[in-house]
C-alpha positions in Angstrom: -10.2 31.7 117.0 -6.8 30.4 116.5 -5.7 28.3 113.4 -2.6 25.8 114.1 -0.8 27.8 111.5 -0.7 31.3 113.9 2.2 30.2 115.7 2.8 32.9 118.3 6.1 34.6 118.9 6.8 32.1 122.4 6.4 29.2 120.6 8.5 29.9 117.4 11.3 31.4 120.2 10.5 27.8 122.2 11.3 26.1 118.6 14.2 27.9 118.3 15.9 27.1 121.7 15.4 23.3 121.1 16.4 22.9 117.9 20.2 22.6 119.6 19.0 20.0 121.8 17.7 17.8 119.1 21.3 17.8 117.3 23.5 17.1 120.7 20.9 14.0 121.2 21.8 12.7 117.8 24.9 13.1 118.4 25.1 11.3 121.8 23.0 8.9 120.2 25.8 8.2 117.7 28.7 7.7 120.4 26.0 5.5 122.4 25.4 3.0 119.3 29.6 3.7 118.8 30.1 2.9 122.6 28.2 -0.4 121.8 29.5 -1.6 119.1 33.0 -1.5 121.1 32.3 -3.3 123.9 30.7 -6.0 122.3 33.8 -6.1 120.1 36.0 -6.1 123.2 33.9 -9.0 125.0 34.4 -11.2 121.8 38.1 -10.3 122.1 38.4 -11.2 125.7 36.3 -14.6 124.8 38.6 -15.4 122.0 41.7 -15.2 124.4 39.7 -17.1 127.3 38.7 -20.1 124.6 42.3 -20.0 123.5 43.8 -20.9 127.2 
């Protein structure tokens, strides 16, 4: 029988191979939120000039 704590040699490989992924999705998750934040500052921009006409 098999304890959770017997991780076989796949799964610890497996483990290994994500591990990458996990850091490029924080990082697209970081120019997502960055991406954001920009356009929202450019539509207030663009709304400032428009109110100013």
């Amino acid at each position: 029988m098999r304890t959770a704590d017997a991780a076989s040699p796949a799964v610890l490989h497996r483990d290994a191979k994500t591990a990458p992924v996990l850091e490029e999705s924080s990082v697209l998750d970081v120019i997502y939120v960055v991406a954001t934040i920009a356009l929202f500052a450019l539509v207030a921009l663009v709304a400032r000039g428009i109110e100013r006409l």
